[in-house]
FIVEXLUM-288133 format. One record per atom (N, C-alpha, C): x, y, z. Coordinates in steps of 0.1 Angstrom, whole numbers, plus 5000, padded with zeros to 4 digits. Layout:
XYZ/...
END
This chain:
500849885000/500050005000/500950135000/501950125007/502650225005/503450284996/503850174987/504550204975/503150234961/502350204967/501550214956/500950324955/500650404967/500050524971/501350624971/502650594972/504050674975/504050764983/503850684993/503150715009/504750855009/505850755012/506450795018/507250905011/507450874999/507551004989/506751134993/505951114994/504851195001/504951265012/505751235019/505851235036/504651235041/503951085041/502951075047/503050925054/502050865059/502050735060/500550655062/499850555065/498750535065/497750565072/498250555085/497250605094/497050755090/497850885088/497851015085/496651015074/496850915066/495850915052/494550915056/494150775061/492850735067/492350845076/492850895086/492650985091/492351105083/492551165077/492251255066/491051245053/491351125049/490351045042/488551085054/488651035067/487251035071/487151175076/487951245079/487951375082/487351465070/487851455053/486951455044/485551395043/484951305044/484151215045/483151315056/483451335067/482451425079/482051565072/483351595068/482751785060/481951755051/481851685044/481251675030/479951595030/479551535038/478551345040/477051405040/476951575048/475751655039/474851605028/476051605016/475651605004/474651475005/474751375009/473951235016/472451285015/472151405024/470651415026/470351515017/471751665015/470551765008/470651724993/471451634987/471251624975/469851554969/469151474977/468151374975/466951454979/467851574988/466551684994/465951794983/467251814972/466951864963/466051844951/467051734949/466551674933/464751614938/464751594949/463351514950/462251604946/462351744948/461851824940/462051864924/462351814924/462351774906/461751634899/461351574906/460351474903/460751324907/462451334911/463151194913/462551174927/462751044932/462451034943/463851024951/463651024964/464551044978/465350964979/464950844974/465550724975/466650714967/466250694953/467250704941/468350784945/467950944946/468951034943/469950984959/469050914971/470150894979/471050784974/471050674968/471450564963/472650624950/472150724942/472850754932/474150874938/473550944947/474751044954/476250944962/475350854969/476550734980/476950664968/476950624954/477550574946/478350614938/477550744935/478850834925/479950874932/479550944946/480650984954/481450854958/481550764962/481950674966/482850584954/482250574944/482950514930/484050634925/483650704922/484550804917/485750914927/485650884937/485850954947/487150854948/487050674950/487750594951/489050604935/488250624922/488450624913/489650764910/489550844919/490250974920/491850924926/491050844938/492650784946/493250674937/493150604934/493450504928/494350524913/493850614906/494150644890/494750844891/494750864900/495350964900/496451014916/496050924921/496650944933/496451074944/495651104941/495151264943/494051254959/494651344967/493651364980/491751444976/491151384967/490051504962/489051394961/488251424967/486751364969/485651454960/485051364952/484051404941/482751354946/481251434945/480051394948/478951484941/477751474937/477151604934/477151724941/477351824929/477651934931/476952034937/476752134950/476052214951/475652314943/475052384936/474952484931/474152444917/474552354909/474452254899/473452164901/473252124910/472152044915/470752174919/471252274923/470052334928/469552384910/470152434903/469952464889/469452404882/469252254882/468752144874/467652104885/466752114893/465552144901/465252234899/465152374903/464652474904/464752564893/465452544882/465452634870/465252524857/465852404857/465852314843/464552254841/463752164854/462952054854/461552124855/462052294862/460452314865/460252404859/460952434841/460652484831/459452424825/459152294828/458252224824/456652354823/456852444833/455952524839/455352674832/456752674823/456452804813/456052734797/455952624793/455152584782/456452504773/457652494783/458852364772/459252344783/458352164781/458452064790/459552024792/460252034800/462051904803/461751854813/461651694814/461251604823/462751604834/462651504842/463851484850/464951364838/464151294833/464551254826/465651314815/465151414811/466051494803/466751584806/466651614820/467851734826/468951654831/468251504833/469851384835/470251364820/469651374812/470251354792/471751524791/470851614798/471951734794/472951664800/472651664817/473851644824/475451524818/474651434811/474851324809/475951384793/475451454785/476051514771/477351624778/476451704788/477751784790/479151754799/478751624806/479851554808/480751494797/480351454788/480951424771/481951474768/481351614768/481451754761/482751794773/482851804785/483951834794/484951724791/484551624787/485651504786/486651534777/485751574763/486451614747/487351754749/486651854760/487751944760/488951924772/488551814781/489751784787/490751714783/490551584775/491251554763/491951594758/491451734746/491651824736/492451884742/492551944752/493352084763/492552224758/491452224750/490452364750/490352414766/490052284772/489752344788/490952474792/491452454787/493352554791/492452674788/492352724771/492052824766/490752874770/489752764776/488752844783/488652914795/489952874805/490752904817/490753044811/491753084805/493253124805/491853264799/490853224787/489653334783/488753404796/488153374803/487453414812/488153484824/488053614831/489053664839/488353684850/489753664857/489653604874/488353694879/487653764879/487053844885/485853794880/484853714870/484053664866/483853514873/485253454874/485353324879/484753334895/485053464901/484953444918/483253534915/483253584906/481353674907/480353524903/481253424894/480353294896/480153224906/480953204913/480653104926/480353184937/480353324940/479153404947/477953384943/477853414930/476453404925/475953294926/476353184929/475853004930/475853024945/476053064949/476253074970/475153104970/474253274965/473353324971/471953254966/472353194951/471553114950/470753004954/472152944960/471552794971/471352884982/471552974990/471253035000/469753094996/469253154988/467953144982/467553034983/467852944978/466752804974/466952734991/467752734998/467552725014/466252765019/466152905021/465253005028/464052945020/463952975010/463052905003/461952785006/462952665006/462552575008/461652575023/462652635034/462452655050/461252715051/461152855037/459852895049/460153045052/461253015055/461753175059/461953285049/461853235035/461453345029/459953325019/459653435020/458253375015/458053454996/457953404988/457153454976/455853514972/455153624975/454353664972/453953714954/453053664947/452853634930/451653764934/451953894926/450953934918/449853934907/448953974908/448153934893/449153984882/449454074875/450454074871/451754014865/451653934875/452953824872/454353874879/454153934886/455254004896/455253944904/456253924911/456653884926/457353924937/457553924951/458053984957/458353914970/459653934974/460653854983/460153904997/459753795010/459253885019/459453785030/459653785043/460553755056/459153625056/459253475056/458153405061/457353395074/456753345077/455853315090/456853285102/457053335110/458253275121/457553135131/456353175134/455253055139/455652935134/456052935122/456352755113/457052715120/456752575126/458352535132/459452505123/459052515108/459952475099/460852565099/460452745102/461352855097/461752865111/461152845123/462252865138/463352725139/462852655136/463752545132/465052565128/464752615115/466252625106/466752765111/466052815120/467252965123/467752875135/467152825142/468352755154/469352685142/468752615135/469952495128/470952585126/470552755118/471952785115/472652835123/471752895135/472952905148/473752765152/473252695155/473852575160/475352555147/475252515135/475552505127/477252625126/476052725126/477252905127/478352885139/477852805151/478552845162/479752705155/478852585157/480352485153/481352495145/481152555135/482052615128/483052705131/482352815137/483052915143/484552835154/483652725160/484452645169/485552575167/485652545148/486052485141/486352315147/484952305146/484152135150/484452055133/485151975134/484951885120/483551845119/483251815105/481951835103/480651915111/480852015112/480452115117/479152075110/478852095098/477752095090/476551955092/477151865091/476551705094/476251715111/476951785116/476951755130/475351845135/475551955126/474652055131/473451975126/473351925113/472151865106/471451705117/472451685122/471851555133/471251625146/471751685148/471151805161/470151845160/469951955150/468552005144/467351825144/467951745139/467051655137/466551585152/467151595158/467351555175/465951645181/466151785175/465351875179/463951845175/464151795158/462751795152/461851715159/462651585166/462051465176/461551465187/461251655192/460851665204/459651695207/458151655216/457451625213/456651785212/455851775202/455351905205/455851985188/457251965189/457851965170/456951925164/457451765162/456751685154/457151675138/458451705135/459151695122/459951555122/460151515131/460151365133/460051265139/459951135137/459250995139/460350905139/461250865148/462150815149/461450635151/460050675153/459450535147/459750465138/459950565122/460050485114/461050405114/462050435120/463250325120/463050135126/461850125134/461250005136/460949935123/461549825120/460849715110/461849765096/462749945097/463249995088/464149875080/463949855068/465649765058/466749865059/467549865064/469049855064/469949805052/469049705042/470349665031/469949785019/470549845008/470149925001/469549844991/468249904984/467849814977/467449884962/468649824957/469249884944/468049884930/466749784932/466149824923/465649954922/465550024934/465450164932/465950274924/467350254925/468250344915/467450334903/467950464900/467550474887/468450524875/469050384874/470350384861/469750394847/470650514841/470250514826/468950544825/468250684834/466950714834/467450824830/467150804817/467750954807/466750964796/466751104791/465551054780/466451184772/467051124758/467851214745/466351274737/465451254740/464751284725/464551484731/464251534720/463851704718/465251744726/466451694725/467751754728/468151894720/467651874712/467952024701/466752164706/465852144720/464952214726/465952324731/465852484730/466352504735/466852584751/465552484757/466352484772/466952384775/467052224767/468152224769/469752214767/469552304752/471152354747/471852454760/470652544767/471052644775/471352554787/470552424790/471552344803/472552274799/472652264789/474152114786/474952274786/475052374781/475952494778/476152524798/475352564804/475252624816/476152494826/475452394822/476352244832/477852264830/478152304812/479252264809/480452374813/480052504815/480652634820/480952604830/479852614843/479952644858/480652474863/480852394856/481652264857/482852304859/483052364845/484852384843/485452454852/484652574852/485552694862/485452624876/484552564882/483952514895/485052404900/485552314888/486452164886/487752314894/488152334880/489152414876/489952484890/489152554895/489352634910/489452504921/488452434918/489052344933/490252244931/490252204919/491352124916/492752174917/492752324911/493952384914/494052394933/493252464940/493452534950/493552364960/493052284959/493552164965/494752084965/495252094953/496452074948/497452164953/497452314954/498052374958/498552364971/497452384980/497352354994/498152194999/498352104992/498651974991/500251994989/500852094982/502052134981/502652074967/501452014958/501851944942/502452054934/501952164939/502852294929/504352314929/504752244941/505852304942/506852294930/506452174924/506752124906/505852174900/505952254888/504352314884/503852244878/505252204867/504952074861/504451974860/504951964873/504051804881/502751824886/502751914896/501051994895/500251984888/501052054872/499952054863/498851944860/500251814856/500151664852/498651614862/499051594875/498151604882/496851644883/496851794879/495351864876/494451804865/495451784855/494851754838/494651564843/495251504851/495051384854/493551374857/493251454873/492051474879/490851524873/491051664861/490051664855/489451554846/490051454844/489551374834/488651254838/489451224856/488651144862/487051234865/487051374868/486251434871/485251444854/485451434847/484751494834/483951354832/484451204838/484051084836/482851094844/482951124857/482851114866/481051214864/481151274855/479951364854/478951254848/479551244835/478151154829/477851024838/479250994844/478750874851/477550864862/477850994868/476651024880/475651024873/475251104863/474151084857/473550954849/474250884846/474050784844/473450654857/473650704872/473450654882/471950744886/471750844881/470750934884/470451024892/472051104894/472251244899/472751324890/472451474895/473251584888/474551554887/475151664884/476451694883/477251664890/478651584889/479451514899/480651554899/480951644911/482251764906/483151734916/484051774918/485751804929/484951894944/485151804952/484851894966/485952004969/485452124971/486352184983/486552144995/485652054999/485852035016/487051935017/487051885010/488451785004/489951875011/489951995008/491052085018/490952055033/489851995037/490051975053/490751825051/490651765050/491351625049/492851675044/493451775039/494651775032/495351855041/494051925051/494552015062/495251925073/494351785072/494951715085/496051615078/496551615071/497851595064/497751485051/496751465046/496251385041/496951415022/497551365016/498551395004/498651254995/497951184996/498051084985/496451004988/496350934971/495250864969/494550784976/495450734987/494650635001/493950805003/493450875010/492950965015/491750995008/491750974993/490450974986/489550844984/490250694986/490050604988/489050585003/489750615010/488850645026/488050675024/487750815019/486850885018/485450795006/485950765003/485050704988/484350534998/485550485001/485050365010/483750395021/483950495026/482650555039/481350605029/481750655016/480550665010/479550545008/480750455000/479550304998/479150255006/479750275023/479050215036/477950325039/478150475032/476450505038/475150425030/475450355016/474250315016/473350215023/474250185034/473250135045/472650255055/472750315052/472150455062/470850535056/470350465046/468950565042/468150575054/467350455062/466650495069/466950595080/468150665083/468250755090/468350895082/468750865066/468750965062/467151025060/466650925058/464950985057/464751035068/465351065077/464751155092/464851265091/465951325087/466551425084/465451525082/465051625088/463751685080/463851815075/463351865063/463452005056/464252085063/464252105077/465152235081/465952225079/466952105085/468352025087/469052085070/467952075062/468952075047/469152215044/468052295045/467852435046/469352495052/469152465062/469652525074/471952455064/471552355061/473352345055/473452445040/472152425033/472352535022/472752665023/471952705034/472152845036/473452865041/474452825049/475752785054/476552745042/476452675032/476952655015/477252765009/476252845011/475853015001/477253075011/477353095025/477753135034/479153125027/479552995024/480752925022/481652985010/480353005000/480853054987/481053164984/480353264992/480253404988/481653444992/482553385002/483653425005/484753454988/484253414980/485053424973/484953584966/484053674969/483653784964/485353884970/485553854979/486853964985/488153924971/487953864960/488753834951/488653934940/487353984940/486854104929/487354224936/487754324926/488354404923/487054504923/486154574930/485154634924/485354774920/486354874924/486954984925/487154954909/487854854904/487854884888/486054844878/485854894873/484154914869/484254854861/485754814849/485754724841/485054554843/485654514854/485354404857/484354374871/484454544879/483154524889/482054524885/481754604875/479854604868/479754494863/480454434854/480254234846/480054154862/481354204870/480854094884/479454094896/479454244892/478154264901/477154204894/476754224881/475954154874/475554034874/476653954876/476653794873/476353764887/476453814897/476453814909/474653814919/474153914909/472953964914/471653924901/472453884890/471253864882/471253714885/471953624889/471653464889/470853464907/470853484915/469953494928/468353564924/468353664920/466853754914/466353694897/467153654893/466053564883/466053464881/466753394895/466653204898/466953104886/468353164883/469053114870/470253154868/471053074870/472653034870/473053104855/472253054847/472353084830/472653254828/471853274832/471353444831/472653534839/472653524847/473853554858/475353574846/475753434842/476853434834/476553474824/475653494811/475453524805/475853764806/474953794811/475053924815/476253954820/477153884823/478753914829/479253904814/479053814811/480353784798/479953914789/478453954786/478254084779/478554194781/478554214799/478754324800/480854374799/481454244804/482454244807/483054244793/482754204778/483454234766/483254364765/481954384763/481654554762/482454694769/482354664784/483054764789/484754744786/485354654784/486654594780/487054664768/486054654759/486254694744/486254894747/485454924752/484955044752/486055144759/486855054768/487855124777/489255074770/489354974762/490454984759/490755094744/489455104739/489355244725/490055354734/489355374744/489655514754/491155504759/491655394755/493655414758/494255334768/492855274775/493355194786/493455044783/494655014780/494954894774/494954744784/494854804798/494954664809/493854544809/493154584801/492454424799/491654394787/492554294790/492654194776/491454114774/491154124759/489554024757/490053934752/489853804757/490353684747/489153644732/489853624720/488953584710/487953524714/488253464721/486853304727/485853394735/486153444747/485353534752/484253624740/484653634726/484053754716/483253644711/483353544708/482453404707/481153374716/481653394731/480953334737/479753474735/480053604736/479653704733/478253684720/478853654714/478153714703/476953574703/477453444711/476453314714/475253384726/475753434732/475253474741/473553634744/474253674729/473653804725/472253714714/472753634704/472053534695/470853524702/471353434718/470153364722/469453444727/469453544735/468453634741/467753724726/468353704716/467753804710/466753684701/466953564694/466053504688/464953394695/465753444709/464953294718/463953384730/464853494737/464153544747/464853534758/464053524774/464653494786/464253404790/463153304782/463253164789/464053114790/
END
């Protein structure tokens, strides 16, 4: 094991790994309930998406240690998963139908599609086109979004629909035990963190559920676990529940396009900044090797989830806690991937888990991501207006699509406009003028569906 993993090359050894390995495994094991909490609102059931999350994470996660050697734990993705519920499946609602079925067909193409440009090395030139200040206005913008679809879900924020067709964002019922609920959860939640509790997030989400069990709550029934099966029972998955036909519809050219974007940059950043933190750069070379290794297991790793019957299956950030506790070769993703396939003896507790518990980690998610906003530059207007944009139009029109789109327009335009005026510091890549002028096409012959 040690020569295989190059433990010692490494300066590591086994116990350090394993140790690290479940220490990833705690940060991350969330994804267990809110992923099945999500999608189930899109028409899959609870079960499946639990059975397809403990598999993909667990297969490919293992598949990361093994064939790349790499400390990085893969599972569906937050942000990506809320976009394919709440913006792909329940387009069904404005008059072009996309079943669940066929928002697993995008997911399933745009995995293809990341494979061919990881392959290829386009992925490089799509890096190297998009500038740093768009990259960190996207994964804000995916924060406040799951932090919306949290609140949302909880209760605590409420939607009021005009005749009209207007809506308006407004503080929910506090009486719900759903919405007093999840404000303890995210105290409870806020403080472990603060305390810096491993698995702060899973820990807080069993607690809140502890709560829901108290009589008088009534969010849960620890009953049901009497007579509960324990073995997972795989005819449920739902393998190769994909449906190709009206692929040329186009919502969903705008989700295989939108999966295949917020993938790359999303891969891209955690792959590098875990790698970094792991100390692979210190050869950049070898770093590189490494990265371009990992994305490829990761680009597999997409259609494959979907193919098992989840979203998008991406590179954890939480994966940095495991590499925090010294954890630097592929046994460490191996761990981590082994505790996934043993949760799928754990549904019947994950079915306890009740609405707050998930709410209550989403909104702590948003919490997680927005940090990345201290990366923008906003004092320069070149790249602050494109970032504020992308930032605040994907949260208010409940669409990841929309968000990037309006950055990439606004950010060639002012780019072009200021560098006529003399100021030569930022550079538009050709590809960027592409994605422009794709991007201009579709709102103008299609609309804002």
């Amino acid at each position: 094991m040690e020569s295989f993993f190059k433990l010692k090359e490494l300066g590591t050894n086994v116990r350090t790994e394993i140790m690290a390995g479940i220490t990833t495994f705690m940060t991350m094991a969330y994804i267990l309930v809110v992923n099945p909490g999500i999608l189930s609102g899109a028409g899959l059931s609870f079960t499946s998406v639990f059975l397809a999350t403990a598999l993909a994470a667990g297969i490919f996660t293992i598949a990361m240690g093994l064939f790349v050697n790499f400390p990085v734990a893969l599972a569906p993705g937050m942000g990506l998963n809320a976009f394919f519920a709440t913006t792909i499946v329940t387009s069904q609602a404005t008059g072009s139908p996309i079943t669940p079925e066929m928002g697993l067909a995008a997911v399933f193409i745009s995995g293809i599609i990341f494979f061919i440009l990881t392959v290829t090395q386009i992925r490089q030139i799509l890096i190297v086109a998009i500038p740093d200040a768009l990259k960190h206005a996207i994964t804000v913008g995916i924060g406040l979004f799951i932090a919306i679809v949290g609140m949302k879900n909880s209760g605590l924020m409420s939607i009021i629909t005009f005749e009209d067709g207007g809506t308006l964002l407004t503080m929910g019922h506090l009486e719900n035990p759903s919405v007093w609920l999840t404000i303890v959860g995210l105290g409870i939640i806020g403080l472990l963190m603060v305390l810096r509790v491993k698995g702060a997030i899973l820990i807080g989400m069993l607690i809140i559920t502890l709560i829901g069990a108290i009589p008088g709550v009534g969010l849960v029934d620890f009953g049901t676990l009497k007579g509960a099966s324990w073995a997972p029972d795989f005819g449920e998955l739902n393998f190769w529940h994909m449906d190709f036909t009206d692929l040329l519809t186009t919502g969903l050219l705008t989700a295989i396009a939108t999966f295949t974007f917020v993938e790359l940059f999303d891969t891209f950043g955690t792959l590098v900044g875990t790698a970094n933190r792991a100390g692979f750069f210190k050869n950049k070379e070898e770093g590189n090797k490494k990265v371009g290794k990992a994305m490829f297991v990761d680009s597999i790793a997409v259609s494959g989830g979907a193919m098992l019957g989840t979203s998008t299956v991406t590179a954890y950030v939480e994966s940095s806690a495991g590499i925090a506790e010294g954890g630097r070769s592929g046994l460490t993703a191996v761990t981590t991937g082994v505790f996934f396939l043993l949760a799928l003896f754990l549904l019947p507790i994950a079915l306890l888990i009740p609405g707050p518990a998930t709410s209550a980690a989403l909104i702590i998610v948003g919490v997680l991501m927005v940090q990345s906003v201290k990366e923008i530059d906003f004092t320069d207007l070149v790249v602050g207006i494109p970032a504020f944009l992308t930032i605040t139009i994907m949260p208010f029109t409940y669409n990841i699509a929309n968000g990037i789109s309006f950055g990439i327009v606004a950010y060639v335009l002012l780019a072009f406009v200021a560098n006529l005026a003399g100021d030569k510091k930022h550079k538009i890549h050709w590809l960027m003028w592409v994605l422009f002028f794709i991007v201009i096409a579709r709102y103008v012959f299609v609309g804002g569906e």
